[in-house]
C-alpha positions in Angstrom: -19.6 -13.5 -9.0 -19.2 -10.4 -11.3 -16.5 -7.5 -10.2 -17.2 -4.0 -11.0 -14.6 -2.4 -12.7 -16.5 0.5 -13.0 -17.3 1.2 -9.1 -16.0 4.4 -7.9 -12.7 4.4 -6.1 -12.5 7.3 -3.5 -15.1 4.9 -1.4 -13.3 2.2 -1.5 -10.1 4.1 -0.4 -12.0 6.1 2.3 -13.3 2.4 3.3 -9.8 1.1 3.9 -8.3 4.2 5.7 -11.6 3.8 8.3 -10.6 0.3 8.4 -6.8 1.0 9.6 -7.9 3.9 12.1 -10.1 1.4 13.8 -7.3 -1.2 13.9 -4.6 0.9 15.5 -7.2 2.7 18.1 -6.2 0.5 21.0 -2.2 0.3 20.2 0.1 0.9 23.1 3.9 2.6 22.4 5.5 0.2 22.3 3.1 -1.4 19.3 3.6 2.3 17.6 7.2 1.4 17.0 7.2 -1.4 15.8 9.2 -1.9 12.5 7.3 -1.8 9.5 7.4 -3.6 6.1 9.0 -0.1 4.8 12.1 -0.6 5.8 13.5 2.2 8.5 9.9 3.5 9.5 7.8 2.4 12.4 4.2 2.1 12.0 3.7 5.0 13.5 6.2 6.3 10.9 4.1 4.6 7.9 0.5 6.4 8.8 1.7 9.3 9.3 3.3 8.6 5.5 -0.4 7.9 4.4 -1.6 11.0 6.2 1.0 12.7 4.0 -0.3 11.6 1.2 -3.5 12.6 1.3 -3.0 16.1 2.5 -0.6 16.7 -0.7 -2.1 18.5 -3.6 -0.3 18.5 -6.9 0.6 22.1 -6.1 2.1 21.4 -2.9 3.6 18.4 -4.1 5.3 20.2 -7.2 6.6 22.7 -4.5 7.8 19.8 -2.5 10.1 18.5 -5.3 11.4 21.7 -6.0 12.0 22.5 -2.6 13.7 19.2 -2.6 15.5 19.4 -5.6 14.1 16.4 -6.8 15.3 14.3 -4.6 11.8 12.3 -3.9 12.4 10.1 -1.1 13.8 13.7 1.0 9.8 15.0 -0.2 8.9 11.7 1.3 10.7 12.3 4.0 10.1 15.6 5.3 6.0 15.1 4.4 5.9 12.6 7.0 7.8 14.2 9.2 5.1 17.0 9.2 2.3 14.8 10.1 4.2 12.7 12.7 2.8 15.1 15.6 3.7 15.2 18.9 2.7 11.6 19.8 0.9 8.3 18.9 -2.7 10.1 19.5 -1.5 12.8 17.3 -0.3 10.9 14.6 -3.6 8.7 14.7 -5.8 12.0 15.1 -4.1 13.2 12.3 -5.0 10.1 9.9 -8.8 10.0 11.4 -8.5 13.6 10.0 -8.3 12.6 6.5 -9.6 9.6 5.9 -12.4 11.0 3.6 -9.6 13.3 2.4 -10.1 13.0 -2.1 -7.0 15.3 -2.2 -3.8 13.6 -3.9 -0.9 14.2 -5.8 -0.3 13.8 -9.5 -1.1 10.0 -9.4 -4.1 8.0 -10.5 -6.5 7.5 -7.7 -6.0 3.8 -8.3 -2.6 4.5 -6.8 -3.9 6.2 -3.6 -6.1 3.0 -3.6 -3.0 1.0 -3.5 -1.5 3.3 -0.7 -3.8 2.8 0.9 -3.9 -1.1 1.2 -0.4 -2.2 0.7 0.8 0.8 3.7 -2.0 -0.9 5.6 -0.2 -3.8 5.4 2.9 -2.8 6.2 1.4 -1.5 9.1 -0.8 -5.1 10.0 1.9 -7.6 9.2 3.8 -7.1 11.6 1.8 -6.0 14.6 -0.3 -9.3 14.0 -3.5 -7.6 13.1 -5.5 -9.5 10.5 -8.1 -7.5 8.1 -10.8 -9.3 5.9 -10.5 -6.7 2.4 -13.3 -7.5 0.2 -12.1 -9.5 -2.9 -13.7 -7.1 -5.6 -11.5 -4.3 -4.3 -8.1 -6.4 -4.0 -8.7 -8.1 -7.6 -9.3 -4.6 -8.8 -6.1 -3.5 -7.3 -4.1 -6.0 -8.6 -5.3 -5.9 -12.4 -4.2 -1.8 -11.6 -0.7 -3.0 -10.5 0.4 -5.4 -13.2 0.2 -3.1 -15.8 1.6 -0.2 -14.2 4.9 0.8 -12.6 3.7 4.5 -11.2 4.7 5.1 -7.8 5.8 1.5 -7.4 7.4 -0.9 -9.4 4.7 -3.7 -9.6 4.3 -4.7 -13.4 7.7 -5.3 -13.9 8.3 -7.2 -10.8 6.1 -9.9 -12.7 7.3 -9.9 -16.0 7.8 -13.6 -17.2 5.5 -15.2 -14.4 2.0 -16.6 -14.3 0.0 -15.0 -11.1 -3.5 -16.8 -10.0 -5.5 -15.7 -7.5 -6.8 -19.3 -4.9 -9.6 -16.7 -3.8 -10.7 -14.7 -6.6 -10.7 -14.2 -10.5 -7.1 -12.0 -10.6 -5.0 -14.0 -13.2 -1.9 -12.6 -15.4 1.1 -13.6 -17.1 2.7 -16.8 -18.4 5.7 -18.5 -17.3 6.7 -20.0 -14.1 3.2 -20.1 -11.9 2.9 -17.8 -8.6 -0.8 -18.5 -6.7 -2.1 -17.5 -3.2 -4.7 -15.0 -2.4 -5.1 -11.9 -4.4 -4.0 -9.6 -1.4 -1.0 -11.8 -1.0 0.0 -11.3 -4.6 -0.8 -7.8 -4.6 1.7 -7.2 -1.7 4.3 -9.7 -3.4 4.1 -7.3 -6.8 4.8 -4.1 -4.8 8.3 -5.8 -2.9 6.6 -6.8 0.2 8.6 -10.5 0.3 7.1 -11.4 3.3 4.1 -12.2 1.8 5.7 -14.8 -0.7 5.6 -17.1 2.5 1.5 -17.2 1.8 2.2 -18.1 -2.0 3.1 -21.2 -3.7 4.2 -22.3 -7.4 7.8 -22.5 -9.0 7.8 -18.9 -9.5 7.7 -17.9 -6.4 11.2 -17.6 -5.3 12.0 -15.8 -8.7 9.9 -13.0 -7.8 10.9 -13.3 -3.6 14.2 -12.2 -5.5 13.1 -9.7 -7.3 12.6 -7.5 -4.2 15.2 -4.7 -5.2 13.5 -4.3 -8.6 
């Protein structure tokens, strides 16, 4: 099967938000706060992080950090806080709101790609909701991710193993082998340790530990 490299990316991204607002449409509260993979947010918390995000232009975002005195996780912080709303309705209102949304911060829209699938997750995992992403958009997210360190640390979280994909072409690395499904490794390389339960290979504790890289 060939993979486009070259196929835009705001579609896919705009895919993948639809995809999430349609998932959480039927939550109840109680599913709303739920902990998250981000540690100290609810999943409530987490989309109204991603709603954040793509409602913050580079100008607003430089304001931000000033504002904050470069402190970024208190521009993180106070972002989502403004998108939380009033309630769960709100908050998901809010996120239908942008899902075709092509505004972002100083980041590469790869990045917004990976926001948008690894928050997704951290949203899924643990409410038990299972999504089918299409392997030509998680293998392209995953070649983005272990060469890069922007926003998250991902390439050198994987520095001295060898990743394989079971489901796709993504392969990287030498050392110690790490294999499992590309989404899997995508959400291993961005901390989520979770996911290192779905992967196998003598590498795979090595980067479990890794989680505070």
């Amino acid at each position: 099967m060939a993979y486009d490299e070259g196929r835009p990316v705001w579609p896919l991204v705009h895919a993948e938000r639809a995809a999430l607002a349609a998932d959480l449409a039927e939550l109840t509260d109680e599913q709303w706060a739920t902990p998250s993979l981000c540690a100290g947010l609810t999943v409530r918390e987490v989309l109204a992080h991603l709603t954040a995000g793509a409602s913050l232009n580079a100008v607003r975002w430089l304001a931000g950090v000033i504002r904050c005195r470069f402190d970024f996780d208190r521009q993180v912080a106070m972002r989502l806080a403004e998108q939380l709303g009033a309630n769960p309705a709100e908050t998901l209102a809010r996120f239908r709101g942008v899902i075709t949304s092509t505004t972002k911060a100083p980041i590469p829209v790869l990045a917004m790609l990976g926001e948008a699938i690894v928050h997704a997750e951290d949203i899924r995992r643990p409410l038990g909701v299972r999504h089918q992403y299409p392997i030509e958009t998680v293998t392209r997210l995953a070649r983005y991710y272990q060469g890069s360190d922007q926003v998250v640390v991902a390439g050198r979280r994987i520095t001295g193993l060898r990743l394989t994909a079971t489901d796709g072409p993504f392969a990287t690395g030498s050392g110690p082998l790490v294999s499992g499904p590309t989404l899997a490794l995508v959400m291993a390389m961005t901390g989520r340790t979770a996911f290192c339960d779905d992967l196998d290979g003598d590498g795979v504790e090595i980067l479990r530990g890794r989680r505070a890289t």
